[in-house]
N, C-alpha and C positions, 0 to 999 in steps of 0.2 A: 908763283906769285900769289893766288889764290888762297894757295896753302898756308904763307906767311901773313897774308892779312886775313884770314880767320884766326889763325893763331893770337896777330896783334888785336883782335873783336875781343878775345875769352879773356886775355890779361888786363883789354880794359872794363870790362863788365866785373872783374874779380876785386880790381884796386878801386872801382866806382862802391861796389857793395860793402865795402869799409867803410867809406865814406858817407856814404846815404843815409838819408833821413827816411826812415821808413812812416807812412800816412797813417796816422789814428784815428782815430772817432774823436768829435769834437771832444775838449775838456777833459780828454785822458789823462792831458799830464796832471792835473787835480786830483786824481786818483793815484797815480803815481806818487807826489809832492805827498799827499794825505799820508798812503802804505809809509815811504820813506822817514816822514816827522814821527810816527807811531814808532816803528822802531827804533828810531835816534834815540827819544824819549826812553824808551824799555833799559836802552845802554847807558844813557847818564844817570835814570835813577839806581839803576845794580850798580856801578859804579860810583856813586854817592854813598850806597848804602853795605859795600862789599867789600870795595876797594878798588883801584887802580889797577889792579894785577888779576882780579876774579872777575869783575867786575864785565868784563869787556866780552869773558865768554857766553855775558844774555845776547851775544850777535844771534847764535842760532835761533834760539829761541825768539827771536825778534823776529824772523823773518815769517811768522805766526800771520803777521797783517797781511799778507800776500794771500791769503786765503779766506778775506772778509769782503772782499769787495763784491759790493752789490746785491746781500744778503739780507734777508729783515732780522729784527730784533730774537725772535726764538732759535732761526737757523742759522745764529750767528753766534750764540752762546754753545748751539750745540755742537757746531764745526769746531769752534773753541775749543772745545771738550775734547773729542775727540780726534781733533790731530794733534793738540798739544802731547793727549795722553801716548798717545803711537810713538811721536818724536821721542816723547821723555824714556819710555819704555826699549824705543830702537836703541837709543843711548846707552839705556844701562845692560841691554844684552852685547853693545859691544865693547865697553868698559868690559864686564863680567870673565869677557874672553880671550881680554887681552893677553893674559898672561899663557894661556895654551898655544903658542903659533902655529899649529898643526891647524887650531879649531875655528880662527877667523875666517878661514874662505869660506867655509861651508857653511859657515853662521851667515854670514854678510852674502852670501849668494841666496839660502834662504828666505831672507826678510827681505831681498829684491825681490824675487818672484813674488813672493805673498804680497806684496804692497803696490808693486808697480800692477800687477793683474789687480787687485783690488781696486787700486784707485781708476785703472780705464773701466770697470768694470761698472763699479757704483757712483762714482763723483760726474756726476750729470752737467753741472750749472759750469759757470767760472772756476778753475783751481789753475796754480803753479805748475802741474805734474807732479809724478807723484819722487820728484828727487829728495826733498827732505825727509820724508818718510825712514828710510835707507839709508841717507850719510849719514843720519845721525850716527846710527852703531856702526859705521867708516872711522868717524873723527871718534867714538868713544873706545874702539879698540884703540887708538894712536893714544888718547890722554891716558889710558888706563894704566900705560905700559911705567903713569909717572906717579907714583902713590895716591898719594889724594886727592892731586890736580885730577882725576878721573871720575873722582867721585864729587869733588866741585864743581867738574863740568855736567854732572847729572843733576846737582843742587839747582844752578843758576838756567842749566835750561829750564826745569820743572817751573822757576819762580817767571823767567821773563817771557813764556807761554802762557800761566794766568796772567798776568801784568799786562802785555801786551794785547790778550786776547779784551780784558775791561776797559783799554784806550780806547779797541776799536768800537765800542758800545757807545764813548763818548760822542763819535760821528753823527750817532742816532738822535741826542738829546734836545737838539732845536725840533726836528721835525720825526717824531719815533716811525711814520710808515712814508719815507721819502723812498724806501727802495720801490714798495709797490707801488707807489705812483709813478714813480721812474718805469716802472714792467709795465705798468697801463699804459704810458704816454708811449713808448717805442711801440709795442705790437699796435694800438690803434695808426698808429705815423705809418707800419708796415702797411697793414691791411686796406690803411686808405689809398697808399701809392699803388696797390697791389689792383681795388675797386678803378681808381681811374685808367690806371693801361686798360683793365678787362672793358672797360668803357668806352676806351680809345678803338679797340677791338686791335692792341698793337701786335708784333710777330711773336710767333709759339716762344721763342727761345727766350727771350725778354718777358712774355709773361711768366714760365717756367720759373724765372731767379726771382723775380718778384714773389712768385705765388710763396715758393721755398721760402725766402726770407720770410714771408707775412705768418707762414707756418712755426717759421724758428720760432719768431719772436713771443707768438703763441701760446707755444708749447713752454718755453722758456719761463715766462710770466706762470703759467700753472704750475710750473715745478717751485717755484719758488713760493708761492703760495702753499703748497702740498707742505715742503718742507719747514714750513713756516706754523707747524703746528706738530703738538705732542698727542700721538693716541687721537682722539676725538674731540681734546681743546683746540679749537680755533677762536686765536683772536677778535673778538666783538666787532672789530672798525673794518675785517678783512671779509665779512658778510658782504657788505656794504663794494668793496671793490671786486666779489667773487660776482656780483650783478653784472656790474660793469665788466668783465672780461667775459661772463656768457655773451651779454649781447655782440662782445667783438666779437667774440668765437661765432658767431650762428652768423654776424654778417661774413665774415672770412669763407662759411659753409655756402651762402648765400649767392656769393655772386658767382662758385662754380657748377651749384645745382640751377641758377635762371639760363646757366649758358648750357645747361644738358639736359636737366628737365625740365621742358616749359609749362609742362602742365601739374609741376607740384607744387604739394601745399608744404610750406615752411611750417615746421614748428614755432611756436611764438614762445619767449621766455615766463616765467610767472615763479610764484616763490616756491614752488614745489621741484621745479628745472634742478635737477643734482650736477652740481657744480663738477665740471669735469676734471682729469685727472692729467698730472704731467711725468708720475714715477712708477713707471711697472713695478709688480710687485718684483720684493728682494729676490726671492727664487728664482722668478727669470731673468732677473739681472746676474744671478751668479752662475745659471745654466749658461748665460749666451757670453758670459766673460770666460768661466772657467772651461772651455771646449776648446780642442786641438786646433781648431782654424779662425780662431776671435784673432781680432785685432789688440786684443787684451793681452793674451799668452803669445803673440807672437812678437812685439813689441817688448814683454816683460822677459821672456828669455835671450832675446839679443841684447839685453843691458843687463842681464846676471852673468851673461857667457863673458862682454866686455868686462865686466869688473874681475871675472874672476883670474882672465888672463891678465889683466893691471896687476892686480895684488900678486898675484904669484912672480912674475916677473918683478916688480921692487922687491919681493921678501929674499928670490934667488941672488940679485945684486946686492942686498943689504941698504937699500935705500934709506932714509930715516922719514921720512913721512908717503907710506904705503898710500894713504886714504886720497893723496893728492893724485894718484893718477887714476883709484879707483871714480875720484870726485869726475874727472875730464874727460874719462872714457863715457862713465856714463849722462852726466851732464849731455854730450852731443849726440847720443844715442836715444837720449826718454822721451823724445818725439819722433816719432816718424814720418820724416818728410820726403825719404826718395834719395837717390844713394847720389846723387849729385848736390842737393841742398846739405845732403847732411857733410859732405867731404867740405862745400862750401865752408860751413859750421866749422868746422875740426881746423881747418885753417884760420879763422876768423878767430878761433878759441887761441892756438897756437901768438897770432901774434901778435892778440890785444892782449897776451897776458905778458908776455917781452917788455912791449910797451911798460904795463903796470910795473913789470919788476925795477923798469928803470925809472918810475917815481918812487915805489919802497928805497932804491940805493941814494936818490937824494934828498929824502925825510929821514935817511937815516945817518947819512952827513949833516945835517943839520944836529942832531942829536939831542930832541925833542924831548923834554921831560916826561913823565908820566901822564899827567892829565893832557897836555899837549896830544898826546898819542891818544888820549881818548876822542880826542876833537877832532881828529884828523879820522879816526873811523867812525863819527856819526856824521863829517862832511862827507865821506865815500860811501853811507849808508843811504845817506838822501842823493849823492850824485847817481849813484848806482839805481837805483830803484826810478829817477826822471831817464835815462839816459836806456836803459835798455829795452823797454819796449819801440825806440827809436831806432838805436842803432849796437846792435848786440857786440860787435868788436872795438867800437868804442867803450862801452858801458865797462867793460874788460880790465880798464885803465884806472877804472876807479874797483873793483871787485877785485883785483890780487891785492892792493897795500890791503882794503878793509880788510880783507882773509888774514893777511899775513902778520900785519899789526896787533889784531886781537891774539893771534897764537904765540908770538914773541911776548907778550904780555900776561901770558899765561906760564909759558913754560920756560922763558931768560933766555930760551938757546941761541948759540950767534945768529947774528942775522946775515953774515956770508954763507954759513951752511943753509938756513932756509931759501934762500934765494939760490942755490945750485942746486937743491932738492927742489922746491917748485917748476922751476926749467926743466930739469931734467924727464920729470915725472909727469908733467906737463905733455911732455915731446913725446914720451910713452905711450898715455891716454889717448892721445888724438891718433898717432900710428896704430895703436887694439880697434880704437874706436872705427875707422876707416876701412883696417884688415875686416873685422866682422861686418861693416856695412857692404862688402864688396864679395866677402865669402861667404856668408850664411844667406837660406831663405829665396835661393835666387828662382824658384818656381813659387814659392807661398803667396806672394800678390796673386795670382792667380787662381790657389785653391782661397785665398780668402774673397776676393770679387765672389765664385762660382758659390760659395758656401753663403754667404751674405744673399745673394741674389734670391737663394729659395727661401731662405729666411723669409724674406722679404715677401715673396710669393705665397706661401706658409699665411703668412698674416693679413694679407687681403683676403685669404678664404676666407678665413674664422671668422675675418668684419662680414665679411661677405655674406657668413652663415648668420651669426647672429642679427642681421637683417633682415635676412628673410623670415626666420624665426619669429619676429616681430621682438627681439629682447633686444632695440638696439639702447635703451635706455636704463635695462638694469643691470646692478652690478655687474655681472657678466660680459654686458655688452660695451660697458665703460672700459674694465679691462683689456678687452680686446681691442678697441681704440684706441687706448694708450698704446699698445705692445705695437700696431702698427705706426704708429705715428716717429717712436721710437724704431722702429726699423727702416721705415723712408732715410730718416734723417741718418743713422747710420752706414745705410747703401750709397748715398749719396758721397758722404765722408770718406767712405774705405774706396769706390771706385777713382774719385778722385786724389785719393794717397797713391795709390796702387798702378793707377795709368801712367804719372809721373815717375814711376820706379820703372815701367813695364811698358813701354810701347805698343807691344802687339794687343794691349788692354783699351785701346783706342775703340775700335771699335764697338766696345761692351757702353760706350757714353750713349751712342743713340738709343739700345735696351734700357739705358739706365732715365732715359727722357719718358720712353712708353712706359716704363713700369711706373715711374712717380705720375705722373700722367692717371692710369689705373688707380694708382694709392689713394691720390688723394680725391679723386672723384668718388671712392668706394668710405671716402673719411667724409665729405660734402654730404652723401646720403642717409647720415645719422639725424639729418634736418629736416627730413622729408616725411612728411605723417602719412603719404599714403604711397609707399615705396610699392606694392604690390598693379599699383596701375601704371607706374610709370618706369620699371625696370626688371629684368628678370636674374635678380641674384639667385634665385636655385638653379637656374641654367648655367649659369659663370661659373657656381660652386664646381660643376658637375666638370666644367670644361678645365676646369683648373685642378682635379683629380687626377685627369687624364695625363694633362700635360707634365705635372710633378712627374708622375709615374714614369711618363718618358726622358726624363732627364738623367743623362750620364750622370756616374758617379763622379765623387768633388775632385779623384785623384786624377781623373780621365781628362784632357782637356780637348775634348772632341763636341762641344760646344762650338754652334753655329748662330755668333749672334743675331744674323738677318734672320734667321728660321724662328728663332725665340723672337726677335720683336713682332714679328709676322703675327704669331699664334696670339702674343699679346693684345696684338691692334685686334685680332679676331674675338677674342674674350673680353675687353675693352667695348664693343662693335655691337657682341650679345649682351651684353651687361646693361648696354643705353636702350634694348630693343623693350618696348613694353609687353611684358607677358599675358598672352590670350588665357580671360576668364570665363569658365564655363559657367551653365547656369545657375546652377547648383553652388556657386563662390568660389569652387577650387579650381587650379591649375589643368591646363585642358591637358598639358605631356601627363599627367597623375592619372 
């Protein structure tokens, strides 16, 4: 009896998750409705100005606005730039290759790896993932295979990636720096909510999400500033807001150094305060992406592994559009959510796209002229774009006709065979997608937790060190603060992927409370002008040598989290102790 009503629990949690309305942040759908109109736009001018039949293929290319949101003006042109240039490029390397069929897998698994590691690696703020990167040369091996419909569809992306990318400029023109005021308002909102619980003196675990967020939002607001300048041009009016987010930042720093050193002196802001920083350098972003245990390359080869058993499998059947199960496979696979959300996913994909098919078959009994059919895919453009950060297998229902509509309008072919080719191929994708989620990687949440965690550990030395050094203010020591700040927020992201995959990963949460804990009290003491009387970071350093050196290797899982939080609280414990000064100025252990 038991058995039958858990059973009856999981089948109604599954036909609820169809259904639901999943919670946004206020006024998302405005951002939503915005991306959606931007695009629509992109497809009715190419199709005003291309035709009816070409016209429809700026869909890809439209979906360019998905990757502006909440950008300012220089980092918005330059995202422009270079994703359109990726897209157009992925395009024409899989046009290029159509005609080899030996040479698309290996092209098209290529340009996954490269892209999908790239994009976890380097794209910091807001993005889509990194799935357009990669379809592109998906759909440009399938057009390719059709003379110049392939080379058209390299035309009209290239044109409605510029196009699109100068609509979303137009957002800017009431107010050109509404992003950064929007990044000032959220992190001060954070840091204030963050000031009153520490106020409140509320429970560790509530201050913890708190503090985390007041961090995000922090760190968030600096990167977009960072990225909001070329070289050593910074915008004149963003002087002006880099004030205002030091002073957030130092109270942020503020209210965790009164609650651990009571006897330091705060540094005070003045115009000489070098504005901190939100983007490690590229080098270490490519060191800590391109390595056997990132979240980066483990992620980007289970969605080249998925696509590449999709495409071989349609090419063995003689399918007629390959890229559609390449698209499905990897579509539920370029997030990594845990092998139960993602099977969720793969079902939700499976049969909101059913759904969709069975409005393509009665838009197309209707038998809609041309321009009709272009109305019907920039209504599915704006439905699709309000409806899926809501509810993803709904949104589904409007994503197959737009898909499908635009490619019958491209290439003439019946529309019974597309619609038995998208089912089928459909069905494919999510069964690779599901096989690989359930067969590959099934110990790697684990070497990535243990690998992450010294990272992590790693980076509070170096702050560590260059505090005691007294460099916490030059470059050097800016550096190192970023690099940690970015690996908190990391450790926090991969243990919570990964515990959701991994059960027995439960336990690494309370290590993962002590070490943030550690982190960001060692990120609080860059505010403190006389860090020498009030803490002993050369002792911490020394104790954090030790313990590195004692840590199994990442293959070994003979990691004992109580033993590690333990040693943590202990180095944590010597870190707040104040260091005895001898008479002479120096350090009495020296």
């Amino acid at each position: 009896m038991r058995s039958q009503s858990s059973i009856a629990a999981k089948v109604y949690r599954f036909v609820a998750d169809l259904v639901i309305v999943n919670a946004q942040e206020t006024g998302a759908w405005k951002t939503s409705l915005r991306t959606g109109i931007i695009s629509a736009t992109t497809i009715l001018v190419a199709s005003s100005l291309f035709g009816t039949s070409i016209g429809p293929m700026a869909l890809f290319g439209s979906m360019l606005a998905q990757w502006e949101s909440g950008r300012a003006l220089l980092a918005r042109i330059k995202t422009a730039l270079i994703v359109g240039t990726t897209i157009t490029g992925s395009m024409i390397a899989g046009v290029l290759v159509a005609p080899y069929h030996w040479l698309v897998t290996p092209v098209i698994l290529a340009i996954i790896l490269a892209t999908s590691t790239a994009y976890y690696s380097f794209v910091l703020t807001r993005g889509p993932g990194p799935l357009h990167l990669f379809y592109a040369a998906a759909i440009g091996s399938y057009f390719g295979l059709f003379g110049d419909i392939g080379w058209h569809s390299v035309y009209m992306t290239g044109f409605s990636c510029l196009l699109t990318g100068a609509l979303t400029l137009l957002y800017l023109l009431p107010d050109l720096h509404r992003p950064e005021k929007q990044a000032i308002l959220h992190a001060r909102s954070a840091v204030d909510a963050f000031e009153a619980a520490a106020r409140e003196d509320r429970v560790d675990d509530d201050l913890r999400l708190l503090r985390h967020r007041a961090y995000f939002a922090v760190n968030r607001a600096w990167l977009l500033f960072q990225d909001n300048s070329i070289g050593l041009l910074i915008p004149t009016a963003q002087r002006g807001f880099t004030t205002q987010m030091l002073e957030i930042n130092r109270r942020l720093g503020l209210v965790i150094a009164n609650r651990h050193f009571p006897s330091a002196r705060i540094l005070e802001i003045d115009q000489d305060t070098p504005p901190m920083l939100g983007r490690p350098p590229l080098g270490y972003l490519f060191a800590h992406g391109f390595r056997r245990h990132s979240i980066a390359w483990f992620t980007a080869w289970r969605i080249g592994l998925a696509a590449a058993i999709s495409d071989i499998i349609t090419r063995l059947f003689a399918l007629g559009h390959p890229y559609w199960a390449i698209l499905t496979s990897t579509i539920v696979l370029h997030l990594w959510i845990g092998r139960l959300a993602t099977t969720r996913r793969a079902a939700h994909r499976a049969i909101g796209t059913m759904l969709g098919l069975g409005v393509v078959a009665l838009i197309v009994g209707m038998d809609p002229s041309p321009w009709e059919v272009v109305w019907l895919i920039v209504g599915c453009v704006i439905a699709n774009n309000l409806l899926l950060p809501f509810n993803y297998a709904i949104a589904l229902i409007a994503i197959t006709p737009m898909s499908l509509l635009s490619i019958e309008a491209a290439t003439g072919g019946p529309v019974h065979e597309l619609i038995h080719d998208r089912l089928l191929e459909t069905l494919i994708g999510v069964g690779v997608a599901v096989l690989v989620t359930w067969a590959s990687g099934l110990r790697e949440p684990q070497r990535l937790v243990r690998d992450q965690f010294r990272r992590t550990v790693w980076a509070i030395q170096q702050t560590m060190l260059v505090i005691d050094q007294g460099r916490a203010l030059t470059p050097d020591g800016r550096t190192a603060r970023v690099e940690l700040m970015f690996e908190l927020l990391s450790n926090n992201a991969v243990l919570s992927r990964a515990s959701a995959e991994d059960r027995s990963l439960r336990p690494w949460q309370n290590v993962e409370s002590i070490l943030s804990d550690l982190g960001y009290l060692t990120l609080s003491a860059y505010w403190v002008s006389n860090p020498a009387e009030v803490m002993s970071a050369h002792a911490a350093v020394k104790r954090l040598d030790v313990f590195l050196a004692r840590l199994a290797p990442i293959g070994r899982n003979v990691d004992v989290p109580a033993h590690i939080a333990a040693e943590l609280q202990n180095v944590r414990a010597l870190f707040l102790t104040a260091e005895p000064i001898t008479a002479a100025g120096g350090r009495e252990h020296e």
